[in-house]
N, CA and C atoms as a LAMMPS dump frame, in Angstrom:
ITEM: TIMESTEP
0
ITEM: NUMBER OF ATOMS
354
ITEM: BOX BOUNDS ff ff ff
-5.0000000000000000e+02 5.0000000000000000e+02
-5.0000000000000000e+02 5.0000000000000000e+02
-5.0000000000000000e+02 5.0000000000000000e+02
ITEM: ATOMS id mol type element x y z
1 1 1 N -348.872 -197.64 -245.173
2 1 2 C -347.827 -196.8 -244.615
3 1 3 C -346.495 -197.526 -244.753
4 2 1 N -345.301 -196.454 -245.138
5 2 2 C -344.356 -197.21 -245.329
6 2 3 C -343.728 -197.247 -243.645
7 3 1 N -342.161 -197.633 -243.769
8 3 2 C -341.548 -197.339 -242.608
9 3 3 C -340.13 -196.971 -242.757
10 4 1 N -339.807 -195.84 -242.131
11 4 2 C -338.353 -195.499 -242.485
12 4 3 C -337.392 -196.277 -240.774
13 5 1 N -336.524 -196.609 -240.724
14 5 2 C -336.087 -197.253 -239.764
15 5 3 C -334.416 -196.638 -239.699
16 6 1 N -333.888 -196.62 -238.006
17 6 2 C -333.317 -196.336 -237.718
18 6 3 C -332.775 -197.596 -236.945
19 7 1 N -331.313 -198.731 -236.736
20 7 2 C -331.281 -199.679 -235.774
21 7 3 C -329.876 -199.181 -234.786
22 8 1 N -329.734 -199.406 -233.668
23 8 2 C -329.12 -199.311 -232.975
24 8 3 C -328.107 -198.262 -232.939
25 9 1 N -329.194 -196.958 -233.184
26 9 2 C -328.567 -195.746 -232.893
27 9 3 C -327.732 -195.378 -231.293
28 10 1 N -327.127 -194.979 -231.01
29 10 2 C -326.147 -195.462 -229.345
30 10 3 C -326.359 -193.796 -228.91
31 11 1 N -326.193 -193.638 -227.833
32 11 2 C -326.804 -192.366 -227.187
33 11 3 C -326.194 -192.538 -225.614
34 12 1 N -325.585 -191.342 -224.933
35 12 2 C -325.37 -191.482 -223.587
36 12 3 C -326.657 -190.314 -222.825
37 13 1 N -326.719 -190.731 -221.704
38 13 2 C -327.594 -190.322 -220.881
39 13 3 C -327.498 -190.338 -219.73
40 14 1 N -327.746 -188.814 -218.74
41 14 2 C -327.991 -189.222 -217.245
42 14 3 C -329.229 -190.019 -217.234
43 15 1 N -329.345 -191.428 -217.042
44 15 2 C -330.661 -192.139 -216.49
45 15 3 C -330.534 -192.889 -215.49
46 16 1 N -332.031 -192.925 -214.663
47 16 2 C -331.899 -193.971 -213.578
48 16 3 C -331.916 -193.738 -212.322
49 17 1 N -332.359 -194.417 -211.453
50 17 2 C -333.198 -194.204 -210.305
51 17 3 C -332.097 -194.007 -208.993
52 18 1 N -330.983 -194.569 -209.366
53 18 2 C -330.087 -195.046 -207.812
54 18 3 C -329.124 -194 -207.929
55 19 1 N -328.746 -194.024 -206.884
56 19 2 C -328.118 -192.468 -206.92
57 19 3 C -326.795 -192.858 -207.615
58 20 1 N -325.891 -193.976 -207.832
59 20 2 C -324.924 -193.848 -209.362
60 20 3 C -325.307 -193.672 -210.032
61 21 1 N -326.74 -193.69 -210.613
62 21 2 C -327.059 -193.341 -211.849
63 21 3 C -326.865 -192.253 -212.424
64 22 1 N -327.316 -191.048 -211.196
65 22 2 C -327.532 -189.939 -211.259
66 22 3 C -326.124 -189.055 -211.665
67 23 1 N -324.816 -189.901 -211.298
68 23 2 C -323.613 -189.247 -211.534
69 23 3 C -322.511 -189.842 -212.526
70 24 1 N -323.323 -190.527 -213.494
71 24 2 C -322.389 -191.07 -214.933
72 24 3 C -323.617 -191.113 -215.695
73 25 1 N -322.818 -190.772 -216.927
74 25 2 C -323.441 -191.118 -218.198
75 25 3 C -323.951 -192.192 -218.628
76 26 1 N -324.772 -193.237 -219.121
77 26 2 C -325.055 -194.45 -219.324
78 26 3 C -324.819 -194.429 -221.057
79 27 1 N -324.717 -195.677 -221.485
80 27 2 C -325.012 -196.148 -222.556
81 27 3 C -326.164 -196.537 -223.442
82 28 1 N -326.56 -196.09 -224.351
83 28 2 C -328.317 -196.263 -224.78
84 28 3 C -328.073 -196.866 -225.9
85 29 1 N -329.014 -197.788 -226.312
86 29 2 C -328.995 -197.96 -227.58
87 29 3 C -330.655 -197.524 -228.119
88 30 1 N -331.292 -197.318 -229.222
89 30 2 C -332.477 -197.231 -229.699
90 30 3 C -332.413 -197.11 -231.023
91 31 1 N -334.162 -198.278 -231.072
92 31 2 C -334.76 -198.64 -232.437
93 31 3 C -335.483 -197.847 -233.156
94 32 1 N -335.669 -197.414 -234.004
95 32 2 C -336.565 -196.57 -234.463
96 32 3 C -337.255 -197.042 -235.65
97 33 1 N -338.471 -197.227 -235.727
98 33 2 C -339.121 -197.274 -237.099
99 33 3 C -340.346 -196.148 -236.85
100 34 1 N -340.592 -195.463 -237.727
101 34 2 C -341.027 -193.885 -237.944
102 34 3 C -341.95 -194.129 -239.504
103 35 1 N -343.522 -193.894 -239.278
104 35 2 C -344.345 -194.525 -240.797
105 35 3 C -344.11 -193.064 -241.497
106 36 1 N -344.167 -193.187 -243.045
107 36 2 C -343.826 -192.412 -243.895
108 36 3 C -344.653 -192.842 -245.2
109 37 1 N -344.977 -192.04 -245.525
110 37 2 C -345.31 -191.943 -247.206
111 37 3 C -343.915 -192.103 -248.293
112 38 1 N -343.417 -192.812 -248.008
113 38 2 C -342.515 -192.878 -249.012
114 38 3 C -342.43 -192.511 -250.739
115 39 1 N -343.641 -192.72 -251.518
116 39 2 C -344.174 -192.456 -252.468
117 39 3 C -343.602 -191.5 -253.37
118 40 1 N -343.727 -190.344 -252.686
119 40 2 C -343.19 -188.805 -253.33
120 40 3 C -341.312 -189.161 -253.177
121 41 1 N -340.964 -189.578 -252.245
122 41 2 C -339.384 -189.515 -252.525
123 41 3 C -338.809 -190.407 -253.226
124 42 1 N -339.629 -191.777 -253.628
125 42 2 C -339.192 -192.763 -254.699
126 42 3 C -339.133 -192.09 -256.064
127 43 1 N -340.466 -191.041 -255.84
128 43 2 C -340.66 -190.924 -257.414
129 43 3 C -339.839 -189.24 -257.468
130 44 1 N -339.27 -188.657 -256.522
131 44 2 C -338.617 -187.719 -256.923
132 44 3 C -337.066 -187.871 -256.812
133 45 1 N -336.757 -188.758 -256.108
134 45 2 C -335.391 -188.937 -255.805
135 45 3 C -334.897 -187.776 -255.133
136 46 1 N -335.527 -187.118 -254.055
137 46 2 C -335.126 -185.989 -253.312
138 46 3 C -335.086 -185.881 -252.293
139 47 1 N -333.942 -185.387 -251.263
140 47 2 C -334.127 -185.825 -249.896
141 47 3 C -335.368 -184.91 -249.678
142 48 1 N -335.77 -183.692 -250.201
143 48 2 C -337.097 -182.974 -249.881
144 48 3 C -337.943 -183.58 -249.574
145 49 1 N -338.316 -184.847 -250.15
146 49 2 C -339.81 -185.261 -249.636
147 49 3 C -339.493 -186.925 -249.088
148 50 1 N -338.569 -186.803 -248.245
149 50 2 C -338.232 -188.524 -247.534
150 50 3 C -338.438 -187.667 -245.955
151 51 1 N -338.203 -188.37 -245.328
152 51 2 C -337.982 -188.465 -243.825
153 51 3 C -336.448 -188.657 -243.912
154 52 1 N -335.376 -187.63 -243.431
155 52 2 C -334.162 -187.669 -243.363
156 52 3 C -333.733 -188.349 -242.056
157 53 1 N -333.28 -188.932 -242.499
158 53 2 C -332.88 -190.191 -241.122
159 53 3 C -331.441 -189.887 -240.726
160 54 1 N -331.174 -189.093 -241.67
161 54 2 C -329.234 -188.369 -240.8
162 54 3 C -329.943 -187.402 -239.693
163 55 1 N -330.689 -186.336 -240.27
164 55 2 C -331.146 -185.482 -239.424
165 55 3 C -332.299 -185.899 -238.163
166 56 1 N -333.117 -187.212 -238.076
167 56 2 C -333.828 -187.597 -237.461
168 56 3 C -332.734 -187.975 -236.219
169 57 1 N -331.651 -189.114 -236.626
170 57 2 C -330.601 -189.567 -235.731
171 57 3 C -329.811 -188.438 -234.778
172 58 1 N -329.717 -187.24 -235.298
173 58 2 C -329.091 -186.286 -234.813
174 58 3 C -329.481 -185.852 -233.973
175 59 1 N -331.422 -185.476 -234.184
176 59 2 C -331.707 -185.307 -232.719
177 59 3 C -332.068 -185.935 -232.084
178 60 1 N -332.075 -187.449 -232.237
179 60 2 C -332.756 -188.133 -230.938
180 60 3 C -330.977 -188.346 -230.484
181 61 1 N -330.261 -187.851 -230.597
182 61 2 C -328.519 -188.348 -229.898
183 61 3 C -328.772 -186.968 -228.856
184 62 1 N -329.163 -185.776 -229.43
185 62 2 C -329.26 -184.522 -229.231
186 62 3 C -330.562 -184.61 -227.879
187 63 1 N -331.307 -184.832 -228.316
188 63 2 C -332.513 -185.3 -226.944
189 63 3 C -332.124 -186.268 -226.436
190 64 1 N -331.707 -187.257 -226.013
191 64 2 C -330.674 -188.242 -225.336
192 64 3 C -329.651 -187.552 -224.485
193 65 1 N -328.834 -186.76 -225.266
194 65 2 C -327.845 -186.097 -224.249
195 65 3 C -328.285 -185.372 -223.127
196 66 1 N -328.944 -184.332 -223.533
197 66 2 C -329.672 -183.29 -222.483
198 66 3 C -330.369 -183.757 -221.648
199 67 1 N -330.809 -184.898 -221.82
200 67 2 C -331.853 -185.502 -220.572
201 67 3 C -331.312 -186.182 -219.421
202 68 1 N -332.366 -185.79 -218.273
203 68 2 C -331.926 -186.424 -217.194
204 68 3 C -332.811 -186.982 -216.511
205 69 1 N -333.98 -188.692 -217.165
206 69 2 C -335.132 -189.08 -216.866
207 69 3 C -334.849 -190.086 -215.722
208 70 1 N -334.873 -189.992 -215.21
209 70 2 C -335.227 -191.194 -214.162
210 70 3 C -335.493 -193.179 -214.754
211 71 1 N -337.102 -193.146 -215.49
212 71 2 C -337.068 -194.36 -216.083
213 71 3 C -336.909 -194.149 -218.156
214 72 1 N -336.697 -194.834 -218.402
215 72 2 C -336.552 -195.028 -219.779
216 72 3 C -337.467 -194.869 -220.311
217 73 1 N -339.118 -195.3 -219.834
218 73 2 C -340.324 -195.243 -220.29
219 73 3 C -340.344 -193.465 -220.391
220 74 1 N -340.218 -192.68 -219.811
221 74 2 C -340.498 -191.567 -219.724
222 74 3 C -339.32 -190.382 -221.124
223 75 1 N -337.863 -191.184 -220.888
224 75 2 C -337.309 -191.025 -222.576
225 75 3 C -337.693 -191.079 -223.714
226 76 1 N -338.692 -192.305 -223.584
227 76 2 C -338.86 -192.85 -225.066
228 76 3 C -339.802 -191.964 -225.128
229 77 1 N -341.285 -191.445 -224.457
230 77 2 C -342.073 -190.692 -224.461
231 77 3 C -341.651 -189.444 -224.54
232 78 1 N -340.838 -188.874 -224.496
233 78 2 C -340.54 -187.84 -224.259
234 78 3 C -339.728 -187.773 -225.817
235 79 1 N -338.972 -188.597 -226.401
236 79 2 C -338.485 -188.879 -227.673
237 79 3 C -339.521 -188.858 -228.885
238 80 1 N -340.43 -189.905 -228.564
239 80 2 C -341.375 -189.673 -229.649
240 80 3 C -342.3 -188.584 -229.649
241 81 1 N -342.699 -188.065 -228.785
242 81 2 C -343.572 -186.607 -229.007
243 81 3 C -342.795 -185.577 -229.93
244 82 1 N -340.828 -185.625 -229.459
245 82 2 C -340.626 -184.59 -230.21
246 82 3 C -340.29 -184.953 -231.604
247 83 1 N -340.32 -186.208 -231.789
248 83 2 C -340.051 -186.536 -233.107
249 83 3 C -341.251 -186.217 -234.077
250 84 1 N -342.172 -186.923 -233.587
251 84 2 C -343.811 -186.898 -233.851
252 84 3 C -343.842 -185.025 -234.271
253 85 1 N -343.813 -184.343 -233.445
254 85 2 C -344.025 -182.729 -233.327
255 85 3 C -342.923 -181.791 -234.491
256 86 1 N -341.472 -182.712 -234.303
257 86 2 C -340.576 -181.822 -235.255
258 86 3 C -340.321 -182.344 -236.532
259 87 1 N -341.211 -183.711 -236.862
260 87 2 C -340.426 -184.245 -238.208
261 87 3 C -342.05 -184.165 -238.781
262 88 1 N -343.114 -184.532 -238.164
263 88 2 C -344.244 -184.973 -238.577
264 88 3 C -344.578 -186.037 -238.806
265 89 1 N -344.337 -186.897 -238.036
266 89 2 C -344.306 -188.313 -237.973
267 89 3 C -345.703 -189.2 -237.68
268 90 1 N -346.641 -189.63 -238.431
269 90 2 C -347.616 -189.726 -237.832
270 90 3 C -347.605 -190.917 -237.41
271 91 1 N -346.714 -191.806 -236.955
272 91 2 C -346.671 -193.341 -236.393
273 91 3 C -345.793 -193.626 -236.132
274 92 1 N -344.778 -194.508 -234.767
275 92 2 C -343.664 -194.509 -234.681
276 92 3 C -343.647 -195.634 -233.816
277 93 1 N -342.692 -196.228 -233.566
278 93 2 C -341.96 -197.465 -232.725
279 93 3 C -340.798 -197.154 -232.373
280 94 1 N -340.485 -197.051 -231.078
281 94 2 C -339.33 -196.728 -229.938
282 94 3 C -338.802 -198.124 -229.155
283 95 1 N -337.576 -198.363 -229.594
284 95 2 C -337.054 -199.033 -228.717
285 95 3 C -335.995 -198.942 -228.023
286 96 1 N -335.852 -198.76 -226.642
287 96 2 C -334.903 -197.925 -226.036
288 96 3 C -334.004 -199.33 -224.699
289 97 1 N -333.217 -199.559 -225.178
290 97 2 C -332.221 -200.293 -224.24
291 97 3 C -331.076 -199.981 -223.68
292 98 1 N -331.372 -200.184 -222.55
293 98 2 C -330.503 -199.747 -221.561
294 98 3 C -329.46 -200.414 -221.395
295 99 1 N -328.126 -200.529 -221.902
296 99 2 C -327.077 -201.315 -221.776
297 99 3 C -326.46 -202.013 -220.822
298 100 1 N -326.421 -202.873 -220.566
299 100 2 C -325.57 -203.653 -219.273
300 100 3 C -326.24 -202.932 -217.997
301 101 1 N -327.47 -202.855 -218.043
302 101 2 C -327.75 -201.969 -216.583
303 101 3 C -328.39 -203.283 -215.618
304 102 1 N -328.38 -204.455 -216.569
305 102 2 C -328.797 -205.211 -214.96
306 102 3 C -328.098 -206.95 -215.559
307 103 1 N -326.96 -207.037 -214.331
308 103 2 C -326.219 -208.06 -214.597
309 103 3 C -326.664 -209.14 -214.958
310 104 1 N -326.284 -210.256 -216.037
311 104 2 C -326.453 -211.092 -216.553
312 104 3 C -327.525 -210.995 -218.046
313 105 1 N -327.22 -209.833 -218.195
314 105 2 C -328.466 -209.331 -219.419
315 105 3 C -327.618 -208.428 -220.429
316 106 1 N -328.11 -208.105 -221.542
317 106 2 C -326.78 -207.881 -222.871
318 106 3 C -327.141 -205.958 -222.367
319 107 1 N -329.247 -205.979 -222.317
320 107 2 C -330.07 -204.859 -222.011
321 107 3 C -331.32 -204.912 -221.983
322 108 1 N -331.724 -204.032 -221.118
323 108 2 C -333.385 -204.086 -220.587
324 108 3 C -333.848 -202.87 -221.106
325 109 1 N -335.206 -202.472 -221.323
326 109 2 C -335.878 -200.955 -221.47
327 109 3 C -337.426 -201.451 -222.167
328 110 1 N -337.704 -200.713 -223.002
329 110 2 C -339.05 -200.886 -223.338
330 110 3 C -339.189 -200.164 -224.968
331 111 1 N -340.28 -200.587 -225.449
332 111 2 C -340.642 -200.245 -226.44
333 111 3 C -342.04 -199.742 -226.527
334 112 1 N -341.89 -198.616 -227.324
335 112 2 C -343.229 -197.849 -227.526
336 112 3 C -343.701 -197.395 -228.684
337 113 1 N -345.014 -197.375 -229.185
338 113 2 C -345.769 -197.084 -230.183
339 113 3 C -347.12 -195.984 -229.985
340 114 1 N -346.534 -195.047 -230.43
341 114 2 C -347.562 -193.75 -230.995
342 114 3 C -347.625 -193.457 -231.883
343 115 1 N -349.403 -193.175 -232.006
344 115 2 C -349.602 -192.389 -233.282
345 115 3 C -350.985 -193.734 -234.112
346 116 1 N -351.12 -193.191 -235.111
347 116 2 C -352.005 -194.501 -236.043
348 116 3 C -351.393 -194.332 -237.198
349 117 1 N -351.847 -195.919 -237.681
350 117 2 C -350.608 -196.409 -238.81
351 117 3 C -351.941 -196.345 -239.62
352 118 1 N -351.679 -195.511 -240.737
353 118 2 C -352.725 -195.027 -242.347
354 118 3 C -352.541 -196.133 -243.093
């Protein structure tokens, strides 16, 4: 399996447990590596058969905005199902950091992996 990768795509979000959270936008950053058959788009040179990573980025900024999760674990899950469901993704790695949300740290969050790697 190949891997198409996305790094430090930036995203705002209502997230977070304390009640400031609940009334500003936060700062997100997230990793993405997403497995792919690469194969067919080397040998056609067509965005038709790649994993479009303009359009992948678009909606995880797009699912990022609209949400209003509480923990991050429940974003990223909630991120990769629809990625998994709208791109066809059969393997993926989420890494979702939460910017400056806990003093003396650059960012905290978690990383997640669904799916099986072919």
């Amino acid at each position: 399996m190949d891997i198409v990768f996305i790094r430090k795509l930036e995203a705002e979000a209502i997230i977070g447990v304390n009640r400031w959270e609940r009334a500003v936008r936060q700062r997100l950053r997230l990793d993405l590596e997403l497995g792919a058959d690469t194969a067919a788009a080397a040998a056609s040179d067509d965005l038709g058969d790649a994993v479009d990573y303009n359009a992948v980025a678009d909606r995880v900024q797009a699912l990022v905005a609209e949400s209003s999760f509480q923990l991050v674990e429940a974003l990223a899950e909630h991120v990769a199902a629809r990625l998994q469901a709208e791109f066809g993704i059969p393997w993926l790695r989420i890494t979702v950091h939460k910017v400056g949300a806990v003093p003396g740290t650059e960012a905290v969050g978690v990383v997640i992996e669904r799916g099986g790697r072919q």
